[in-house]
C-alpha positions in Angstrom: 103.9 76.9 118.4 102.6 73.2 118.0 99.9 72.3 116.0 97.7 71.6 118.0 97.6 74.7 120.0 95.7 76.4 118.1 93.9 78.2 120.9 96.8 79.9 122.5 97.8 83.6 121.8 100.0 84.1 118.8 103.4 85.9 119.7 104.6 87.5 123.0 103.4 91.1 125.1 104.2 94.1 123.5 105.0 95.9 120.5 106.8 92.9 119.5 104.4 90.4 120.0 101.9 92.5 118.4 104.3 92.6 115.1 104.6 89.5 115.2 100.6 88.7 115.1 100.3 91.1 112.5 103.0 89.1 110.2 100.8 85.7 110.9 97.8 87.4 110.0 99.0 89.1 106.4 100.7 85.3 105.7 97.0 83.7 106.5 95.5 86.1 104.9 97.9 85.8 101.5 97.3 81.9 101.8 93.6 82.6 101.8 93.2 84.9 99.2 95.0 82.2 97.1 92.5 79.4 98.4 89.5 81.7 97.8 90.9 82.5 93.9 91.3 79.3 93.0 87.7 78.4 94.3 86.2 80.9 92.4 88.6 79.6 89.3 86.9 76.1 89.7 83.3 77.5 90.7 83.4 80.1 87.7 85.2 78.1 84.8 82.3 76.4 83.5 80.5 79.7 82.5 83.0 79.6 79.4 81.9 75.9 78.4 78.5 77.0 78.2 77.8 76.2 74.5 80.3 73.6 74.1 79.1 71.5 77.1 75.5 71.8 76.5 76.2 70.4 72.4 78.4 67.5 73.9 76.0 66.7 76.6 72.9 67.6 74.7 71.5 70.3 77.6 68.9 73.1 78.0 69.9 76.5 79.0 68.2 76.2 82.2 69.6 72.7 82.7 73.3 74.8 82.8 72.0 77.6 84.5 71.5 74.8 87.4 74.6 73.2 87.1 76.4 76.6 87.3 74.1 77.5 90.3 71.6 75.2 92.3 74.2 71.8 92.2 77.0 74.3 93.3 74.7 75.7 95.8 72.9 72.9 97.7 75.8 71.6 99.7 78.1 74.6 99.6 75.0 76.6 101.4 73.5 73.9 103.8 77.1 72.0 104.5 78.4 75.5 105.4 76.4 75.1 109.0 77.9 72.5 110.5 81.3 73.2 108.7 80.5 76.4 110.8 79.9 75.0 113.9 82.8 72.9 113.8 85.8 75.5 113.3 84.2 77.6 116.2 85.3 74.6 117.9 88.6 72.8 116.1 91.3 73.7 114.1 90.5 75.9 111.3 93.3 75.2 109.1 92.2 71.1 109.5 88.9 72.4 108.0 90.0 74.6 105.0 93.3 72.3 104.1 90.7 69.0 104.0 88.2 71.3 102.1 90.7 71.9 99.3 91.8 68.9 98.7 88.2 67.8 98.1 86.8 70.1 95.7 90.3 70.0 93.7 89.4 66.2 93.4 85.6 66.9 92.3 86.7 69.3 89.8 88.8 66.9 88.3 85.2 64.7 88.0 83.8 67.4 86.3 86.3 66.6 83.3 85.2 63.0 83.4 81.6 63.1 83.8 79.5 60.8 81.2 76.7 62.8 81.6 74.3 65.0 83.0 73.8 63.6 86.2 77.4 62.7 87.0 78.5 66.6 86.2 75.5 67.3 88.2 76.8 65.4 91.6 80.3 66.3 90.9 79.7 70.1 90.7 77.6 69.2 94.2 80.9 67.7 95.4 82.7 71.1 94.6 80.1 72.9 96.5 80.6 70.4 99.3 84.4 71.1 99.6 84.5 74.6 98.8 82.3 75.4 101.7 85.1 74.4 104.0 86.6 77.9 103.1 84.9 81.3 103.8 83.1 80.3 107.3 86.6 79.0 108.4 88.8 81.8 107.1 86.3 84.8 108.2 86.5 83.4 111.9 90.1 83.3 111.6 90.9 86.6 109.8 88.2 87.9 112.7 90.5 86.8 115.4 93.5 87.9 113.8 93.0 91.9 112.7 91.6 94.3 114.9 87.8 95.6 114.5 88.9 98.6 112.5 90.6 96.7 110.0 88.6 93.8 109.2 86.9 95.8 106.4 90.1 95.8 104.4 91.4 92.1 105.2 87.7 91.1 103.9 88.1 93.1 101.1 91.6 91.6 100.4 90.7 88.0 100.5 87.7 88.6 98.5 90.0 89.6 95.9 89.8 86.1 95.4 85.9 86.5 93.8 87.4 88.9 90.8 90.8 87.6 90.4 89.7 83.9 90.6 86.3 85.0 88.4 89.0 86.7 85.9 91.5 83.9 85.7 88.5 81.5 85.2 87.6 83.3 81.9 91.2 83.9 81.2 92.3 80.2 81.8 89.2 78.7 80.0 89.8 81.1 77.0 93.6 80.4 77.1 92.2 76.7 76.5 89.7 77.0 73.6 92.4 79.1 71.9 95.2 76.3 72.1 92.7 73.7 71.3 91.6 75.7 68.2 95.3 76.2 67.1 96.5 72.9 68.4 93.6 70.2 67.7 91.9 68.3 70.4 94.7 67.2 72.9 95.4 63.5 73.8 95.4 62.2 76.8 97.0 58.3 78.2 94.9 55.7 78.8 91.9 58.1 78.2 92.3 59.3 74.7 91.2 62.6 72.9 89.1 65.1 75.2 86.6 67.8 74.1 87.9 71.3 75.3 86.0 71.9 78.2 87.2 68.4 80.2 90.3 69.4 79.3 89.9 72.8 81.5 88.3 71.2 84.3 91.4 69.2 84.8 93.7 71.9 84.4 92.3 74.2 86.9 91.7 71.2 89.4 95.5 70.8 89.6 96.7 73.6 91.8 95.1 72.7 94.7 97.6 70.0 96.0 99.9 73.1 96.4 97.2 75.5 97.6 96.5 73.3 101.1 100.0 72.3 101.9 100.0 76.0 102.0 97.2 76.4 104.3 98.8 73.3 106.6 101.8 75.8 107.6 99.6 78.6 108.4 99.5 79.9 112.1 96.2 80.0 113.7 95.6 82.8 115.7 93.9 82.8 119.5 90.1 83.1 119.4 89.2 86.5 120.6 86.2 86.5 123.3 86.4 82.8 124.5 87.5 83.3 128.2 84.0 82.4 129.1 81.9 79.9 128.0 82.5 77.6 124.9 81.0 78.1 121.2 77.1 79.1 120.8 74.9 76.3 119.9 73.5 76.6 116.4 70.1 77.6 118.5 71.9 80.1 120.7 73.3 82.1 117.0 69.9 81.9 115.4 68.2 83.3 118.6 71.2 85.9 118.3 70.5 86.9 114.8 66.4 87.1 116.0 67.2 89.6 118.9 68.6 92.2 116.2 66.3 90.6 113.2 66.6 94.3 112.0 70.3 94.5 111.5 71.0 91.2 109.8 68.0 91.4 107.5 69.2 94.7 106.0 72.6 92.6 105.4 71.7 89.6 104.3 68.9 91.4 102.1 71.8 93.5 100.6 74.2 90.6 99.9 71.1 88.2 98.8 69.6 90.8 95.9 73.8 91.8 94.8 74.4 88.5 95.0 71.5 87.3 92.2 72.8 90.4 90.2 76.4 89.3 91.0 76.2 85.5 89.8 74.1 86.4 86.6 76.8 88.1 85.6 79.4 85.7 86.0 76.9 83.4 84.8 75.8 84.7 81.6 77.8 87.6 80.2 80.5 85.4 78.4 77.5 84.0 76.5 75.6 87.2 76.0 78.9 88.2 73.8 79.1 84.7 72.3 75.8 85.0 70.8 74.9 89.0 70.6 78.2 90.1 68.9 79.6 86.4 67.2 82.5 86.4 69.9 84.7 83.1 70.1 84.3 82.0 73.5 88.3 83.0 73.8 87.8 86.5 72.5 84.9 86.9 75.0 86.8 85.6 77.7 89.8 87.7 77.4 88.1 91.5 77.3 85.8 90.3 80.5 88.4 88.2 82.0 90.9 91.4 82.4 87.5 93.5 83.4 87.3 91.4 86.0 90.7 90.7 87.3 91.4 94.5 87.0 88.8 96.6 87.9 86.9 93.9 89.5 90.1 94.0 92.4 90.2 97.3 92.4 86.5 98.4 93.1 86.6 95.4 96.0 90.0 96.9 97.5 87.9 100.8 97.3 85.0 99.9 98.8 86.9 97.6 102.2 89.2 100.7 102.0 86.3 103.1 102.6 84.3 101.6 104.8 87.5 101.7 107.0 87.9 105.0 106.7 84.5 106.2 107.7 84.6 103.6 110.2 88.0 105.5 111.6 86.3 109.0 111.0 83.0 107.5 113.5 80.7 106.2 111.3 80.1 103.3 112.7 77.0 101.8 110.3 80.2 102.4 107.4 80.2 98.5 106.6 76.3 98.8 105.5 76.3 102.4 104.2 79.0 101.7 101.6 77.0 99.4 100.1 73.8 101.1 99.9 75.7 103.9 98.0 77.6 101.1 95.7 74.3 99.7 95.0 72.4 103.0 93.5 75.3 103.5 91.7 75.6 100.7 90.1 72.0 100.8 89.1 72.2 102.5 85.8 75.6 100.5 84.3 73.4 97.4 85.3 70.3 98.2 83.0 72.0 99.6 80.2 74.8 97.4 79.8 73.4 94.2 78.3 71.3 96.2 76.4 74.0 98.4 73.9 74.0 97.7 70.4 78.5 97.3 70.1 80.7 95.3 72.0 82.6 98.7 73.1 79.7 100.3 74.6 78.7 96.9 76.6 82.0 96.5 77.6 82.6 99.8 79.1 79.4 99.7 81.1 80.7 96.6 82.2 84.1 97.5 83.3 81.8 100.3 85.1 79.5 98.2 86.8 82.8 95.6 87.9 84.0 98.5 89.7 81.1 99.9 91.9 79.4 96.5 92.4 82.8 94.3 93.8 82.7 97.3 96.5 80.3 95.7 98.8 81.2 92.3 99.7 83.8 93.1 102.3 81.8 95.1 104.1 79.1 93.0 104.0 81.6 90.3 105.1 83.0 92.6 108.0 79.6 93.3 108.8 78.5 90.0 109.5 81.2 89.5 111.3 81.3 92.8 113.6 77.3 92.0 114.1 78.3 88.4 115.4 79.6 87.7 119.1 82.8 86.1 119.0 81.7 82.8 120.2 79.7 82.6 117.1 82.0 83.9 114.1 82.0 80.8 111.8 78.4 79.6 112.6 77.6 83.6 111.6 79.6 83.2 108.2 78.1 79.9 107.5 74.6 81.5 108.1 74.8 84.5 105.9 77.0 82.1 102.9 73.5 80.3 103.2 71.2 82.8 102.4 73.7 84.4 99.7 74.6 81.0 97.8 71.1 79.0 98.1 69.3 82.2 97.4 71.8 84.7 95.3 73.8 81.9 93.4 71.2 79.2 92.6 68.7 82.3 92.0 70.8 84.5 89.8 72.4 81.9 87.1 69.0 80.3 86.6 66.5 82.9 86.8 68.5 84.8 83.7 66.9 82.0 81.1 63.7 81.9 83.0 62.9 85.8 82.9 63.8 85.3 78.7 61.6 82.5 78.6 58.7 84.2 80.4 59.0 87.8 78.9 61.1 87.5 76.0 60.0 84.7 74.0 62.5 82.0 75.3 64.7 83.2 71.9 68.0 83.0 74.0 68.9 86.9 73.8 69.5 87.0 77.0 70.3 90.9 77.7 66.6 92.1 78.3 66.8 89.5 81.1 69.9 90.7 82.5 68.6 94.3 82.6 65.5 93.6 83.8 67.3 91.4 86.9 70.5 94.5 87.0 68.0 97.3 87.7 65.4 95.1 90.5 68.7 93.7 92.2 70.5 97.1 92.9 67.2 99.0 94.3 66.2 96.2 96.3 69.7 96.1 98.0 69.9 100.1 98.5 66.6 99.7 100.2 67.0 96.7 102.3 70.5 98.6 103.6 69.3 102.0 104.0 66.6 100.1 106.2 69.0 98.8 108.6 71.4 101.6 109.3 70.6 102.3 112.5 69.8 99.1 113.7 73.6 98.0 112.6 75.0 100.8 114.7 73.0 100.1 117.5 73.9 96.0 117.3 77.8 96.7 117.0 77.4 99.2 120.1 75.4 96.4 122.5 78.1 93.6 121.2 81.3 96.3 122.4 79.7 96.7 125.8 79.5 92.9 126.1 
């Protein structure tokens, strides 16, 4: 195939062809899940640097709490629309390839930054290029797997949210611990570096690799687009009005994980750091495997179920797994920042990884399954909208401003945590168990179409 017929059907009639497709999608969908970790790897590492940046830098923990949140969020959510809009209608891989490139290079500014303001509009940059991604690779992983399976190719390339989280904490930890052993390293032309620039720049380097990877990918046809073109950005909002029902009960879901999810991310490596005297590499190691391990595993059982009920019939399965995931994770979520030893946090934890990295595919699928073909990447960049401006810029900043309003401002930060871990996971049970039927009835109206 040429490059630039992206818009042609992948392989040829019959069981062959078919093979074939299948093969293309599993290498996209590899190729992706390796874009998404190392986004997550340059999104999450600064959670590590926490104390060490805000002594160098001479910052607030709200002022890091935005810089781990709101400047990631602002472009990466708003940016995401038209990024949207425009791989419903050009290449895909153009998009995501160009995207990596980008926030590899504003990563690397992160190391360099003078200041609050320059980390600030670098970590903006990184949200600019990392929302290139999702919108992109959901359309095309939509076009390439079949209804049924979508649940579990979302839940595979969200692997990249635990593995990437993990490896962040691993790689940053890896770093204070050689810098510790090693003494500050040394640098041409630039001289000696504090620890945290040094793992900015580290973690920025894979992506020259990363999107010559995504450059030999094979983009699939576009399923539904014998008709008319792509929706217009007012055409998919007046879609998502029509069945207001269904996508609230998603996006409410996603939103109120989401500001559990990113707190967590967010704040745990310094809830160790400063409840139990942790180094910052002895943190990150125990919640770096967590997270890679269990983490991956509860996001691979809960795409894996939802397919199965959705094979058995149940056809609201990609909202009902998360309501169930989200009352079970209510207790772990309380109690956890609240035990009095390491061990007893840390199992809660590893807990909590499991049952709350369940929904994310499904949501993902669901967004997707909800969304008329025409419409897939404007539908992603819609709901990452909602879930970064709201869940990420939310849940790393409102951690510090609960403990400031109810717990004296002291910066023992696990009443906070509890207090947000309990709210989140009722809300989202509540906002999907409110839209069961509504999803069913939306998926139904959009197979008839």
């Amino acid at each position: 195939m040429a490059r630039g017929d992206e818009d042609m059907p992948m392989g040829v009639p019959g069981e062959s062809g078919q093979a074939t497709d299948l093969r293309h999608a599993n290498i996209a969908l590899g190729i992706f899940l390796v874009a998404y970790i190392l986004s997550f790897v340059d999104r999450q590492i600064l959670s590590l640097m926490v104390e060490p940046i805000k002594r160098d830098l001479g910052l607030s923990d709200l002022q890091v709490g935005l810089l781990q949140g709101l400047a990631f969020a602002m472009l990466y959510a708003v940016v995401g629309i038209p990024i949207g809009m425009l791989a419903d209608r050009v290449s895909r891989r153009k998009i995501i390839a160009g995207g990596i490139l980008f926030w590899s290079a504003c990563t690397a500014m992160c190391g360099f930054a003078g200041g609050y303001l320059q980390l600030f509009v670098a970590r903006m940059g990184v949200g600019l290029g990392e929302a290139s991604l999702s919108p992109s690779a959901h359309s095309w992983l939509s076009d390439a797997y079949p209804p049924a399976r979508l649940s579990r190719a979302m839940a595979i390339y969200n692997l990249g949210i635990t593995i990437g989280g993990g490896l962040a904490l691993l790689v940053g930890g890896a770093v204070v611990d050689m810098v510790a052993t090693h003494g500050v390293p040394v640098l041409p032309v630039v001289g000696a570096m504090p620890t945290w620039r040094i793992a900015f720049l580290i973690v920025a380097l894979p992506g020259l690799l990363v999107a010559g990877l995504v450059a030999f990918a094979r983009e699939p046809a576009r399923r539904g687009q014998t008709g008319p073109g792509p929706m217009s950005l007012g055409a998919a909002l007046s879609h998502l009005h029509r069945h207001g029902r269904t996508f609230l009960a998603i996006y409410g879901t996603s939103v109120a994980l989401g500001v559990m999810g990113y707190g967590l991310t967010a704040w745990y490596p310094t809830l160790l750091i400063r409840t139990f005297a942790m180094t910052a590499g002895e943190a990150s190691l125990r919640l770096g495997l967590i997270y890679l391990v269990l983490g991956s595993l509860g996001a691979l059982a809960g795409g894996f179920a939802a397919e199965r009920l959705t094979l058995r019939g149940v056809r609201d399965a990609n909202l009902r797994v998360p309501m169930i995931l989200a009352l079970l994770c209510a207790i772990p979520a309380a109690c956890a920042p609240l035990m009095p030893s390491p061990v007893l946090l840390l199992l809660l934890f590893a807990l909590l990884t499991f049952l709350f990295n369940g929904y994310f595919g499904c949501a993902l699928a669901a967004i997707q399954l909800a969304t008329p073909p025409r419409m897939r990447a404007t539908g992603a960049a819609l709901f990452l909208l909602a879930n970064s401006l709201i869940g990420l810029s939310l849940g790393t900043a409102i951690v510090p401003l609960i403990d400031r309003a109810f717990f004296g401002g002291q910066g023992q930060i696990g009443p906070a945590l509890a207090v947000i871990g309990l709210l989140a996971t009722l809300i989202a049970a509540v906002a999907a168990r409110s839209g069961l039927r509504a999803y069913a009835a939306t998926i139904d109206a959009l197979a008839r179409d």
